[in-house]
Structure formats: structure tokens, C-alpha cells
C-alpha positions, 0 to 999 in steps of 0.5 A: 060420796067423799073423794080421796084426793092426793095432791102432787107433787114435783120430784126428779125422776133420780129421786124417785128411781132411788126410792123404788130401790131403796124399797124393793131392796127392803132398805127403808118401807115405802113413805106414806105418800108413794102413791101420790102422782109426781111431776119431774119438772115444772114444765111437765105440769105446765105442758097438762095445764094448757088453757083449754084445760085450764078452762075445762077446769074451771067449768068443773068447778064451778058447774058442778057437772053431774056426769061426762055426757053433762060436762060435754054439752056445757063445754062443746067437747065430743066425749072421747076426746073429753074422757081422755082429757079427764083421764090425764087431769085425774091421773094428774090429781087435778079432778077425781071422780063421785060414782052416782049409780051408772054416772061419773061426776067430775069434781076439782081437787085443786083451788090453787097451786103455789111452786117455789122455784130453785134456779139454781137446782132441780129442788122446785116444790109445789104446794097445793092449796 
């Protein structure tokens, strides 16, 4: 089963305001990637990317969990609190789901992050690799 992965992205929370208006009042259609997650700062990114998550991470990439209950004995992680950490790494684009009947296999969406940093604006930009 192929996952459908939309890397995020960094925008201001203005931007992003002045779109949805811009939309709703039907000046312009909604761009391809509206749907595609977005940070409003780098800090924001940084605060989900801490080092148990980081290394949570890691263990999904390169076991290959077949499902959360399996993902929870490799980590040592009670399954509530692993669910919930899940949650916020897929609603941050960080890992998507591959359903296998009953199961919820955890999969990596992300290999690498490259940001580019303006310290002179709010124009940071993140590539995902």
C-alpha cells in the first residue's frame, strides 16, 4: 500500500490568514498545496523535533515496525503515550500510516530536512529531502 506524503512546509501565520481570505472571498482558487501541514516558525518545528522523537524516528525508519503494539516493544514506550506522539509526528508530515487489515504500520516520510534561514525576515524555507 503506497502512502501519500505531503512534505511541510514554514509560513507566517499572516500568510497563511491572508490566503484563507483570499479564498473564502473567492479572489483566487486555493493553491495546489493548501492542505500540506506548515510551521509558522522554525522554533515550532524544532519544539516536535526533540531527541526522544528524533530517535522514535529513527527506530521507524530503519525497523520497519509492523504495528504500534510492535513499535512499543522495540521503544520501551507505553502505547497511549506512543499514539499520541505518533499523531503529532503524522500531523506534522513526519511519518503516515500503511493500514494492514486491523494494524497501523508506522512509516517515515522524511530523510532530511534542509532550512534556509533569513535573519533579517520571517521568509525561512524548508526543503525536504
Amino acid at each position: 500500500m503506497s502512502v501519500t506524503f505531503k512534505p511541510p512546509k514554514i509560513r507566517s501565520l499572516r500568510s497563511l490568514r491572508e490566503e484563507m481570505t483570499a479564498v473564502a472571498r473567492g479572489e483566487r482558487p486555493a493553491p495546489p498545496d493548501a492542505a500540506r501541514m506548515s510551521f509558522n516558525s522554525i522554533g515550532a518545528l524544532f519544539r516536535l523535533l526533540t531527541p526522544e522523537n528524533r530517535q522514535l524516528l529513527a527506530v521507524i525508519r530503519d525497523r520497519k515496525p509492523a504495528s504500534i503494539a510492535a513499535l512499543s516493544k522495540m521503544t520501551g514506550r507505553a502505547e497511549p503515550n506512543l499514539t499520541r506522539t505518533l499523531s503529532k509526528l503524522e500531523a506534522g508530515g513526519f511519518i503516515a500510516f500503511e493500514s494492514h487489515g486491523r494494524r497501523k504500520a508506522p512509516r517515515a516520510n522524511i530523510g532530511k530536512i534542509l532550512i534556509e534561514v533569513d535573519p533579517c525576515s520571517q521568509r525561512d524555507r524548508m526543503n525536504v529531502a
